[in-house]
Structure formats: C-alpha cells, structure tokens
C-alpha positions as CSV (number, residue, x, y, z in Angstrom):
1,X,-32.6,-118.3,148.1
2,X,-33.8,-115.4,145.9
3,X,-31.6,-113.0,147.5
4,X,-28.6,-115.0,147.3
5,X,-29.6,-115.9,143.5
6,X,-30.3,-112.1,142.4
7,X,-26.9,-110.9,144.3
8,X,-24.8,-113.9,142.8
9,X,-26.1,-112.5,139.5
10,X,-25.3,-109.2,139.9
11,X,-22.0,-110.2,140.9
12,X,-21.2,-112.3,137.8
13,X,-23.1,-110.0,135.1
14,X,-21.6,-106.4,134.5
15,X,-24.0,-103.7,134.2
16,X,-25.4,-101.3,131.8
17,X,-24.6,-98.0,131.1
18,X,-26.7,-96.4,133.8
19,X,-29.0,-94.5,131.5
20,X,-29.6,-97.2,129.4
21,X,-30.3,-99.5,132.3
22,X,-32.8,-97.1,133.5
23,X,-34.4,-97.3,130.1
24,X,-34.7,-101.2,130.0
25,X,-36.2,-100.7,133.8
26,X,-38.4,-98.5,133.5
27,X,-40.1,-99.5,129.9
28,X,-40.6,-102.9,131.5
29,X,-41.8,-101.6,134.4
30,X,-44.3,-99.4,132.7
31,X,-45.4,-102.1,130.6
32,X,-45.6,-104.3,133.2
33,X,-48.2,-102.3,134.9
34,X,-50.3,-102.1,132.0
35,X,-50.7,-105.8,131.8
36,X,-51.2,-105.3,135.0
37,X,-54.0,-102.9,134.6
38,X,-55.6,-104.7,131.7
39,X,-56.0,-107.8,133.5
40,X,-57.6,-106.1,136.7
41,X,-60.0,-104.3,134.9
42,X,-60.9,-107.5,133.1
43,X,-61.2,-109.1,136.5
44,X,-62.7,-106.5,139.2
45,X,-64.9,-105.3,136.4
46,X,-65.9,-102.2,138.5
47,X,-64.4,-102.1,141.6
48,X,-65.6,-105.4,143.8
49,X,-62.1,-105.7,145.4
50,X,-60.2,-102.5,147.1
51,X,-57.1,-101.0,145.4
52,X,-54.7,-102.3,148.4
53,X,-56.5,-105.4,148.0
54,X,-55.8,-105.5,143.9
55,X,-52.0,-104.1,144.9
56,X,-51.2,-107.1,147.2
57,X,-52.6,-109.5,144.6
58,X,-50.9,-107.9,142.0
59,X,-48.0,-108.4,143.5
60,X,-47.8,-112.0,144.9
61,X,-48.9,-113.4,141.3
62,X,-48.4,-111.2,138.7
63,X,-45.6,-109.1,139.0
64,X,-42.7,-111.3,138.3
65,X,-39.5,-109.4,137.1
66,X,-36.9,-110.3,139.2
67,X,-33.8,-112.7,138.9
68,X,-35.6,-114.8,141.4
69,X,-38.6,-115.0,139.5
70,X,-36.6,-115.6,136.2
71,X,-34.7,-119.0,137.8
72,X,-38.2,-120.4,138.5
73,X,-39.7,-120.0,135.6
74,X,-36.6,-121.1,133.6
75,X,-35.9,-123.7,136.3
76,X,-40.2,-124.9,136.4
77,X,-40.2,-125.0,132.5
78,X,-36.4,-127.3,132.1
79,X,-37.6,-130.1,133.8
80,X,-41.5,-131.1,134.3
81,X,-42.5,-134.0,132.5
82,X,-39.3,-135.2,131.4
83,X,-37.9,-136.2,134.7
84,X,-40.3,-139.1,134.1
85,X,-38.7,-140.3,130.7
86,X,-35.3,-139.6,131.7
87,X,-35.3,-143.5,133.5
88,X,-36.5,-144.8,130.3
89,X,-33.4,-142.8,128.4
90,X,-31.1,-144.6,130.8
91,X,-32.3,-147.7,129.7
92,X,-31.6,-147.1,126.7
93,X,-28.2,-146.1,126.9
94,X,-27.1,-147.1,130.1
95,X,-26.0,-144.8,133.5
96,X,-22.4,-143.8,131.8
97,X,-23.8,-142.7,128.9
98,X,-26.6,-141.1,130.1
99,X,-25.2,-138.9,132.8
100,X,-22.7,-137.8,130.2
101,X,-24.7,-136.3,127.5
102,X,-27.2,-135.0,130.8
103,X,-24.5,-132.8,131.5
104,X,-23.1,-132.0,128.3
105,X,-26.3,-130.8,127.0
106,X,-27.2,-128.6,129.8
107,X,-24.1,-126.9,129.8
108,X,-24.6,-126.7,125.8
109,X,-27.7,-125.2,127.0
110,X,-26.3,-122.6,129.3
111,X,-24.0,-121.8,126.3
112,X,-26.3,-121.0,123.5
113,X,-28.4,-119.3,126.0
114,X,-25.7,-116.9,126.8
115,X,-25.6,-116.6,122.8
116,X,-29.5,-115.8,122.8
117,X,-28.9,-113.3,125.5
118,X,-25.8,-111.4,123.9
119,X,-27.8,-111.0,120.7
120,X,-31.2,-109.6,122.5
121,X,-29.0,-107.8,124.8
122,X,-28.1,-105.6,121.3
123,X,-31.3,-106.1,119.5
124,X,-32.7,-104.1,122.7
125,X,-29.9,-101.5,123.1
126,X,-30.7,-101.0,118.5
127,X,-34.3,-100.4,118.6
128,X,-35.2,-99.6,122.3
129,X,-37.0,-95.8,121.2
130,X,-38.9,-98.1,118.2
131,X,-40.5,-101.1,120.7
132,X,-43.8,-100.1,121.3
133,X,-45.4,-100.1,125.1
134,X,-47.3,-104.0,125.6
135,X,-45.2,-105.2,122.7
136,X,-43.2,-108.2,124.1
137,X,-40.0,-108.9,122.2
138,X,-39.6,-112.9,120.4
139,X,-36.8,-114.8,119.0
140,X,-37.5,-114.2,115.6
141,X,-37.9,-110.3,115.9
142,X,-34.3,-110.2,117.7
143,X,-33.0,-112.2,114.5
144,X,-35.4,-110.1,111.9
145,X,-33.7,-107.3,113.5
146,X,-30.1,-108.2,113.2
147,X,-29.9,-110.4,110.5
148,X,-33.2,-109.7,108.4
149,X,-36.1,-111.2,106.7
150,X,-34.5,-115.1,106.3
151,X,-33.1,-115.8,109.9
152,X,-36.6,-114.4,111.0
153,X,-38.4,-117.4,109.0
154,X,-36.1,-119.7,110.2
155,X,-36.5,-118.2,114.0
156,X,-40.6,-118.3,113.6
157,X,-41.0,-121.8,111.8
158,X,-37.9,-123.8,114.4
159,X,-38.9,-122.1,117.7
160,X,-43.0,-121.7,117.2
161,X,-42.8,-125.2,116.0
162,X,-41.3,-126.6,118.6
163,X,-43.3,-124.6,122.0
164,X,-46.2,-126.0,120.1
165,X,-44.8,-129.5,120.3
166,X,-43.7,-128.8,123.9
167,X,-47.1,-127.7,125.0
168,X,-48.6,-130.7,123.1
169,X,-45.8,-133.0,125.0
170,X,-47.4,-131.5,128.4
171,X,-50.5,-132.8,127.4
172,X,-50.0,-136.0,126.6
173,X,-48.1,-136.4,129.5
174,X,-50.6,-135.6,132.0
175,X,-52.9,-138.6,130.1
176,X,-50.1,-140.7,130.5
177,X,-49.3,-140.0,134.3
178,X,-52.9,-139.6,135.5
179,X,-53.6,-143.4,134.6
180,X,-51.6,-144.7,136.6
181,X,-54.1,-143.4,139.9
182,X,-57.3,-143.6,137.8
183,X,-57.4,-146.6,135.2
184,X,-61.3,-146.5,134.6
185,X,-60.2,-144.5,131.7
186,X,-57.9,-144.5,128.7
187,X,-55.0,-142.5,128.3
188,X,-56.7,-141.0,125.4
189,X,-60.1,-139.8,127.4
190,X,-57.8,-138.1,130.0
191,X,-55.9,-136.2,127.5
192,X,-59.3,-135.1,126.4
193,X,-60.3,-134.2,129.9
194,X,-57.0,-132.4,130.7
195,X,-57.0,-130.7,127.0
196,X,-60.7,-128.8,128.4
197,X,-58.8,-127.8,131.7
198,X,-55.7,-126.3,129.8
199,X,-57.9,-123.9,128.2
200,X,-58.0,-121.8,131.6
201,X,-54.0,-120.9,130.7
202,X,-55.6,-118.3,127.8
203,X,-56.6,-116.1,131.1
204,X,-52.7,-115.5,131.6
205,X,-51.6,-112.5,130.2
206,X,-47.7,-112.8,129.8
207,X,-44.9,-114.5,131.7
208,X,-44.5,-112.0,134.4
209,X,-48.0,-113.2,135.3
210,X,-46.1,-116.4,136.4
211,X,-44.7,-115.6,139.9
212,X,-46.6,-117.8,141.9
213,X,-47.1,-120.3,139.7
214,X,-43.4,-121.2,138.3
215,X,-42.6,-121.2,142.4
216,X,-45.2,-123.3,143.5
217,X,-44.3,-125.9,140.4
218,X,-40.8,-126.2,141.5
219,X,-41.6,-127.2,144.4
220,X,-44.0,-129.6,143.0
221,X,-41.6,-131.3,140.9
222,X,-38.9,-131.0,143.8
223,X,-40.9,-133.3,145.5
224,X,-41.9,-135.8,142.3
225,X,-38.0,-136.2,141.6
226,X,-37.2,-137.1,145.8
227,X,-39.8,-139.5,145.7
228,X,-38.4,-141.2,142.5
229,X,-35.2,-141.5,144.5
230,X,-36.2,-142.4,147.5
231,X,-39.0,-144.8,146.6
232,X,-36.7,-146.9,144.1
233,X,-34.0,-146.7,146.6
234,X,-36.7,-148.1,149.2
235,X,-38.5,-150.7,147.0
236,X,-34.7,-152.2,145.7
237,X,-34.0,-154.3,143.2
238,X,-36.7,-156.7,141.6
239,X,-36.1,-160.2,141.2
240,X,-33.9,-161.0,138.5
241,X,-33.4,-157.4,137.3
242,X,-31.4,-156.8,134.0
243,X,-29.4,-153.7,133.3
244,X,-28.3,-154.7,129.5
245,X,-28.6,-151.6,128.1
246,X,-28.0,-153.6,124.5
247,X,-25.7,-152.2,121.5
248,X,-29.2,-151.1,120.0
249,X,-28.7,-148.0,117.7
250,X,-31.9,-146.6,117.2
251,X,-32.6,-147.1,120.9
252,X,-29.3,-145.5,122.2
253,X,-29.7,-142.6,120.3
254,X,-32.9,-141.7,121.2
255,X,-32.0,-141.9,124.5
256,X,-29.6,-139.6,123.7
257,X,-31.9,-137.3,121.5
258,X,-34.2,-137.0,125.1
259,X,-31.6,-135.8,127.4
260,X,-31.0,-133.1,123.8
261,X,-34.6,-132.4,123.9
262,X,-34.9,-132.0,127.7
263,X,-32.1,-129.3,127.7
264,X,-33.7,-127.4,124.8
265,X,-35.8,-125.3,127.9
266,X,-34.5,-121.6,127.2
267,X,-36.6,-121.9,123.8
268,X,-38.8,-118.8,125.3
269,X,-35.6,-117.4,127.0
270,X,-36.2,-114.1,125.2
271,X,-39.6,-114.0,126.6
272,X,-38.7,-114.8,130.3
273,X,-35.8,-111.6,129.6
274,X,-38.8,-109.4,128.1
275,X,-40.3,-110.2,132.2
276,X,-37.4,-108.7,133.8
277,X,-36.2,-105.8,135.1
278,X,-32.9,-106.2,134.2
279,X,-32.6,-108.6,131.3
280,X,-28.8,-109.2,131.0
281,X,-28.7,-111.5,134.6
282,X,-30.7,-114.0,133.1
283,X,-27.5,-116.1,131.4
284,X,-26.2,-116.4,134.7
285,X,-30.2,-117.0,136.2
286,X,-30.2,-119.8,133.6
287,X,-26.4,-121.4,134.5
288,X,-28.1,-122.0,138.3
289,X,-31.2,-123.2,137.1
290,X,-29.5,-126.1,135.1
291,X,-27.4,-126.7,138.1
292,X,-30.3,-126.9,140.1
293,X,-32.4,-129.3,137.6
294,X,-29.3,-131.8,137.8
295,X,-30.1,-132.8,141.2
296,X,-33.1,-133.8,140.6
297,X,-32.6,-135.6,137.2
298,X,-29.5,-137.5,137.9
299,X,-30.1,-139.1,141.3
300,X,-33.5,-140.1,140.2
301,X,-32.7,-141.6,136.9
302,X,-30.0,-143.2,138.6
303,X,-31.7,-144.8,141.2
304,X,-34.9,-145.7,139.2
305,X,-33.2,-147.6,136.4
306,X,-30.8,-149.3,139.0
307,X,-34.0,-150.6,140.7
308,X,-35.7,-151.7,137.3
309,X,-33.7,-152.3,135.0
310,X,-34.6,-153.5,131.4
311,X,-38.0,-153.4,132.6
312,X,-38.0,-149.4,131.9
313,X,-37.6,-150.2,128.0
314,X,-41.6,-150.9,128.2
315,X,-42.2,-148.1,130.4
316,X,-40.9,-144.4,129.0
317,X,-42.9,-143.0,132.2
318,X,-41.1,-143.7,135.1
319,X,-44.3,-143.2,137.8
320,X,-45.2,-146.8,136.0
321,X,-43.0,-149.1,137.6
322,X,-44.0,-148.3,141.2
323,X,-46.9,-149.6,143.9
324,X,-49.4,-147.7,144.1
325,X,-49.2,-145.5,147.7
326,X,-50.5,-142.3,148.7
327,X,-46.5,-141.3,148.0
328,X,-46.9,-142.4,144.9
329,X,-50.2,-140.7,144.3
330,X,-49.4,-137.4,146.1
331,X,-46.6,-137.2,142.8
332,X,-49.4,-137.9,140.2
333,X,-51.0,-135.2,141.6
334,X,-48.0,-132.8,141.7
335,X,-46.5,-133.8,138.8
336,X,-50.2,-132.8,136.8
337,X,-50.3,-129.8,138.5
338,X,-46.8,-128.7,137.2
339,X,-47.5,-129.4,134.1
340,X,-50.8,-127.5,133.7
341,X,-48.5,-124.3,134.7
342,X,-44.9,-125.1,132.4
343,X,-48.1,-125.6,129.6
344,X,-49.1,-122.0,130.5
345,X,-45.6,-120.6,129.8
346,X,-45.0,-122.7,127.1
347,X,-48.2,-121.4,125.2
348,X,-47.6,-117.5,125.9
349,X,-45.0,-117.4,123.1
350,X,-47.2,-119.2,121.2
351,X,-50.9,-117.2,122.0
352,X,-48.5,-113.9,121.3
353,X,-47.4,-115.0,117.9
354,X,-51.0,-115.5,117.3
355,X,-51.8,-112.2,118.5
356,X,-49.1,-110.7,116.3
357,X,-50.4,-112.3,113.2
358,X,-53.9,-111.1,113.8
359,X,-53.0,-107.8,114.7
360,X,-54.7,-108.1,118.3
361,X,-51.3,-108.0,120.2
362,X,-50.9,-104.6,121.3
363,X,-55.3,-104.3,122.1
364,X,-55.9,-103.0,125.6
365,X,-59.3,-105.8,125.1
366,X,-57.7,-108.3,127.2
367,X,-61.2,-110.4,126.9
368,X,-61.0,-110.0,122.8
369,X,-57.1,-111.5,123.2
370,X,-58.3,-114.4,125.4
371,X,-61.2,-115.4,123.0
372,X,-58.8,-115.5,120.1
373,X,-56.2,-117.4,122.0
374,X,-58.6,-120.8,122.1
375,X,-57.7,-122.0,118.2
376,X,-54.2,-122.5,119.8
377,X,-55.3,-124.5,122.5
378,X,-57.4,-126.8,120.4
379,X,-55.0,-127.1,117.7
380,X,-52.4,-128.5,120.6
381,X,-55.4,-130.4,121.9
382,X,-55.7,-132.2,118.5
383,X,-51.7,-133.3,118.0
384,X,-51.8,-134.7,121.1
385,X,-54.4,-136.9,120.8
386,X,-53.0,-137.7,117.6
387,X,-49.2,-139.0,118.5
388,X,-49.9,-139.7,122.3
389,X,-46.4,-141.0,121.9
390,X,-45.0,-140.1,125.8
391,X,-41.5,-140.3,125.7
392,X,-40.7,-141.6,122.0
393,X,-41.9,-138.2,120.7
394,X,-39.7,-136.4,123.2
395,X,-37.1,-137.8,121.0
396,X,-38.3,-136.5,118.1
397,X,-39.0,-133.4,118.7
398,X,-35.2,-133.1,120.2
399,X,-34.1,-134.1,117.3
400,X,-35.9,-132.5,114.2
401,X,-36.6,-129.4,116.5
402,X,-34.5,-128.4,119.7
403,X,-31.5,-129.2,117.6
404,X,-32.0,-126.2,115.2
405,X,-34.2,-123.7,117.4
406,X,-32.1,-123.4,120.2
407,X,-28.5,-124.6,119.2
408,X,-27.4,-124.7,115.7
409,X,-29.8,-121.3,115.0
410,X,-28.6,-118.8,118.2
411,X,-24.4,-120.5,117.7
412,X,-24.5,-119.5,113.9
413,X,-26.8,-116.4,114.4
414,X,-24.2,-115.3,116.9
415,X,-21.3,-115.8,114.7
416,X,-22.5,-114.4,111.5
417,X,-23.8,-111.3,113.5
418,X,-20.4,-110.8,115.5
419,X,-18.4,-111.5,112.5
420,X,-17.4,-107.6,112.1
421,X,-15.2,-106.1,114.0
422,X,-17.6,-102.9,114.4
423,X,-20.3,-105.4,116.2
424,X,-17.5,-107.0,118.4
425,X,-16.7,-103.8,119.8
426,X,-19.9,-102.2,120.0
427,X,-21.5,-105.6,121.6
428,X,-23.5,-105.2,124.9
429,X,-22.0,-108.6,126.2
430,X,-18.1,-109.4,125.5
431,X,-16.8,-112.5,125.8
432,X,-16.3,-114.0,129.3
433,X,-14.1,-114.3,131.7
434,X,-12.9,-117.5,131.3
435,X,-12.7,-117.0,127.6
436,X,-11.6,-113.4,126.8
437,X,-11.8,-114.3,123.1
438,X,-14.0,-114.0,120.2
439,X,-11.9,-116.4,117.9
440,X,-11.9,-119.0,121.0
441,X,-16.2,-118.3,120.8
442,X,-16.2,-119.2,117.8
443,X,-14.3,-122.4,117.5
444,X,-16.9,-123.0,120.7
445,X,-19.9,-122.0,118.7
446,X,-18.3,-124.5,115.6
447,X,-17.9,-127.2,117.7
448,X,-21.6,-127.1,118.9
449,X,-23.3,-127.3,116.0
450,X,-21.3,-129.7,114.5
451,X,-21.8,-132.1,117.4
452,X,-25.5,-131.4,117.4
453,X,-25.8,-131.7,113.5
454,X,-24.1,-135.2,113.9
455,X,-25.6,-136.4,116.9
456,X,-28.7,-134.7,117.3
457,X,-30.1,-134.1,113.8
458,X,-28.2,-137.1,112.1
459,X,-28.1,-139.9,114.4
460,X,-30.8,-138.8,116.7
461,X,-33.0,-138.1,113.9
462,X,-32.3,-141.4,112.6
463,X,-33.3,-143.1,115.3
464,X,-36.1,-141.3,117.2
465,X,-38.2,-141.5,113.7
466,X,-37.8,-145.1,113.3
467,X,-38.7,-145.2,116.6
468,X,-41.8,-143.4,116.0
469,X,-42.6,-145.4,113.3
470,X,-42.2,-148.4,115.6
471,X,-44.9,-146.7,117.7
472,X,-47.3,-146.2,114.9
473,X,-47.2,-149.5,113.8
474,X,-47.7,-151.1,117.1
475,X,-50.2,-148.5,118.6
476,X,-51.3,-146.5,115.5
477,X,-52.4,-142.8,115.5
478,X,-55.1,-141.3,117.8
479,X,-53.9,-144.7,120.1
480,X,-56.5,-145.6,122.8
481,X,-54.1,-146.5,125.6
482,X,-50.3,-145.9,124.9
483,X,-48.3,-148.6,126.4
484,X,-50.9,-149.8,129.0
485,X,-50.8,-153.2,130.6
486,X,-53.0,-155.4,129.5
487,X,-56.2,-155.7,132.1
488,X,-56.6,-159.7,133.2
C-alpha cells in the first residue's frame, strides 16, 4: 500500500525545481539524523547496542519521512477516539444528516489543508538558508513569516489551544473507554492512571519518531471500527428501538459541530510536512487518508445507531451499548493503545512550542528537553480531569476551536497572502487541475468560512456550550463517573 500511495502522490503533485528539491531533502534529512543521533546517545549511553544494531532500529521506528509514513500519521491522528462518538452524533442528527456533513467536512478538510500546504510550501522556499538545523517549522511561524506579527498570535493562541484540547480529549477518552472492561473504578481514577502512563510520550523526540507507532495504531483502530460494524450488525436491533432523531437544536448541531471537530486532524499538518522528505505530497497524502477514515466512520456509525437507536443519546461512547466479549474487550484494549500514540503526536507540537518559549528547542540535551516537557503533560492531565466531558466537549472544542485554527485562519490566510499578483505568480503550488483559477479559489475559500462561521462557530457554538452547561449541571466539574450506569 505504501508504494502505491507514494507513486499516486508523485503522480498527482508536480515537483520542485530540482535544486530546490534537493535542498528541502537533504536539510531534512540531515536534521533528521541528528534527532536521530540525540536520541541514541540519550539511549545507548555508551555503546551497549552495536551500530548495525542502532541502524536497524533507527530505521524501523524513528525514521519516518516518507509519503507512506505521512498517510499514517495523518490517517492514525483523524480518527481515534472519535469513531466512538460519531454513533452518538448520528443520534443526534439522524443518518442523512450525519453522513452529509461527515463528507462535507472532510473534504473541507482536504481543502484547507491544501491551503496550509501552498502557504508552507512558500514560507519554506522564502527562508529556507535562515531555518536553523533541529529547528522544526509550526503554523504560526509560516503565518509570522508571511503575514507578520498578528496572524502569528492568532496562529499560536487557535492552533496550540486546540492540540492541547485534543490531547486532553485523548485522555479522557481512554477513562471513559477503559470502564467499560474494568468498573472497579471511576472514570475519573482511570484518567488519573492513564494521565501517569502518557507521561512516557515526553521520550519522543519529533513526529518522524512516529513510524511504527502511527502504523501499528491504524491498524488498531482498523479493527475497533470493523467490530463496531460487525458486532451491531450481529447483535440487531433491540426491542423496541427508536430512531427519532427529534427537531432538537442544540442537539443537532452539536452533532454536527463533532463530525467539524473530528475533521479538524491536519491541525499539526505543518509538523507531519517538517517529517518529510518531500513536503509538497502531503495534500494529496492527506486527500487518501480522509478517504481512507470514511470507511471506517460511516459504516460503523451507520450500523451502530441503526442497531440502538435513541438509546445512543445517553451513551456519546459507542463501545457502551455492547455485551461484554473478548471482541468487545480486544477493542478496549486497541482503541487505548491508539490513543496513547495519536496523544504522542498531538503533544509534539505542543512540548516544541514549549521548547521554543524556553529557549531549549534547538539543545542537543535531549534529557534536559524531556524534563521540561512534563508541565505540559500535567497541565493536560489537570483539564481533563476537570471537564471529563467525552463526547459533549468534542463539540465544543469543534466549535470555538477547529473552526478558526484550521478553516477560517489557513482560507483567509491564503487569500490575503495570494491577493497580489507578484505572489500568484511566484507561488510554489498553483491552482489545481480541476480549478485552474485563483478567482474560482477564492469564491471557494469565501464560501468556507462563511459556512463554518455560520454553522460551526454560530450555531455549533450555540449549541455545544449549552450543551456543556447541561453537563455541568448534571455531573459538575472534576465529575466522578461521567455518564455511568447506575450500579444495582
């Protein structure tokens, strides 16, 4: 399948000038190998494994820059978690409804990643020779560097805001999904007991690190969305099953504001480009990574809310509403696994920003980076404890977050940057194929983020707060047991 992705790719993305290509290569490569470095020497600590031994490592589960390693980590990070809320959405809204804005939000999402990409694409050409060797490029640097000092703030507050949300979402999700093999214990102590585990992620240097890891939680989750299928299709309808999905505004739209937030993935797309050898193929990476992610979301949503029903509208995590089995078990397991790893890549932007601010970033002391890295972890530790809200704060966070971070920012950034004719011509990626006009991307680009100010920010804010006020009320903050059944 890698083969097939990377030539598709290459087919489908034109190609640098060759010197320039070489340039983007071979920096990353060189960089690459110092991470590389740093962490071995961290590791072996003075030679206890071989240097084949350390090369072969090396390169199973750290070097990770190819277009096949891109479409797992981009593919591992879109859907996790949220496959298990995205039953509860249809409930909400209904199976019309909810494959509808499934679709148009991930190709919204392929979209304004292909803006994200254009405008790093010429960020990288602009200050290749000024990029420092270790220094790994963010989204607010590309927009500092094109736009200046206020689409920077706006880039650092929307996008570090919302990985840190993201990474907190991971959390609680695991306390959330582990109950339902292991009751003895609240929701609330297993977040505590998952939050000391996702401390070992700090020992990850960058996303290239990620190789193994993004393939093996794939396949993980792979396997967590064919059992949702299957199972539901299996157990059938319960007795007197209800599929109402009532004209209930605040839940609709936060239905609708989940399926936003589950497309919002490419919020570290620069950082998965920084991992590659050759950055530009990631649009088209991305495009079969969403394509991929619908075959797992749709058929299991589908089946899983035809099986339950109404029922779903009290259970936002969709492992809930099935027997126990070893099946069902074997999921849990996988399903916590996965999300230990898409927390890992979530965090990296986050641990880097930290690194940047304290001026540690660029030390060759990978120990000293690693140490410093734990305040992030125990700050994410403490919001999700706080708002254990699986599901209804998925919403949220689409809404007050995703919307701005990785729609309306990267449409408008694109559009104000492209506005002269100087940068239209000079512009790494032109408009494509099926387009073959800047005016028609920018009546695209208009069109986006006015539906996502309407619906996602407006309407979707609307609801997905009074719905975690809802949550507050009934459960309060710091909540013991989120939507647990009540033990006889």
């Amino acid at each position: 399948m890698g083969s097939r992705i990377a030539g598709e790719v290459g087919e489908l993305t034109p190609q640098l000038s060759s010197g320039r290509e070489k340039g983007f290569s071979g920096q990353i490569a060189r960089e690459e190998a110092d991470d590389n470095n740093v962490a071995a020497e961290d590791v072996n600590n003075g030679g206890v494994f071989s240097q084949k031994t350390q090369q072969i490592v090396s390169s199973l589960l750290w070097q990770g820059g190819t277009a096949f390693d891109a479409w797992f980590n981009a593919a591992s990070t879109q859907v996790a978690q949220v496959l298990l809320t995205f039953p509860y959405s249809f409930a909400q809204m209904g199976v019309a409804s909810g494959i509808f804005f499934q679709v148009f939000y991930g190709l919204v999402g392929c979209w304004t990643c292909f803006m994200i990409t254009s405008l790093y694409a010429d960020y990288r050409k602009a200050k290749e020779r000024e990029i420092q060797k270790n220094h790994t490029i963010q989204w607010f640097e590309v927009l500092d560097g094109l736009l200046g000092k206020r689409w920077k703030l706006a880039g650092l507050i929307f996008n570090t805001a919302l990985l840190f949300c993201t990474a907190s979402i991971q959390l609680i999700a695991c306390g959330s999904t582990v109950y339902y093999i292991n009751s003895s214990l609240s929701k609330r102590t297993w977040t505590l007991i998952f939050g000391a585990s996702f401390v070992s992620t700090i020992f990850i240097p960058t996303i290239h690190n990620y190789r193994i890891w993004s393939l093996i939680g794939i396949i993980m989750t792979t396997y967590t969305a064919w059992y949702l299928t299957i199972a539901a299709a299996t157990h059938g309808q319960i007795k007197i099953v209800q599929h109402s999905h009532k004209h209930d505004l605040v839940q609709y739209f936060t239905g609708a504001t989940n399926q936003l937030y589950a497309f919002g993935g490419h919020a570290i797309t620069v950082e998965i480009m920084h991992a590659m050898w050759k950055p530009r193929k990631f649009k088209s990476v991305y495009l079969y990574a969403i394509l991929y992610i619908f075959t797992l979301t749709i058929p299991s949503a589908t089946t899983v809310y035809w099986a339950f029903g109404d029922i779903l509208l009290q259970n936002s995590n969709a492992l809930s509403v099935f027997p126990r089995t070893r099946f069902r078990d074997a999921a849990v397991v996988l399903m916590l696994m996965h999300q230990l790893i898409v927390f890992g890549i979530i965090a990296i932007p986050v641990y880097l920003l930290w690194e940047k601010a304290l001026g540690i970033h660029l030390s060759k002391n990978f120990l000293l980076r690693t140490v410093f890295r734990i305040p992030v972890v125990l700050s994410i530790w403490f919001v999700s404890l706080m708002i254990p809200f699986f599901g209804p704060i998925n919403s949220a966070v689409g809404s007050l977050l995703v919307t701005f971070s990785v729609y309306i920012i990267p449409c408008s950034a694109h559009m104000i940057y492209y506005r002269s004719s100087t940068a239209r011509q000079n512009a790494v990626e032109q408009p494509p194929f099926f387009i073959r006009s800047w005016t028609l991307m920018y009546v695209i680009n208009a069109f986006i983020i006015v539906c996502v100010l309407v619906l996602g920010v407006g309407f979707g804010g609307w609801a997905s707060i009074t719905n975690i006020v809802r949550q507050v009320h009934t459960f309060g903050l710091f909540a013991k047991c989120f939507q647990c059944p009540k033990k006889s």
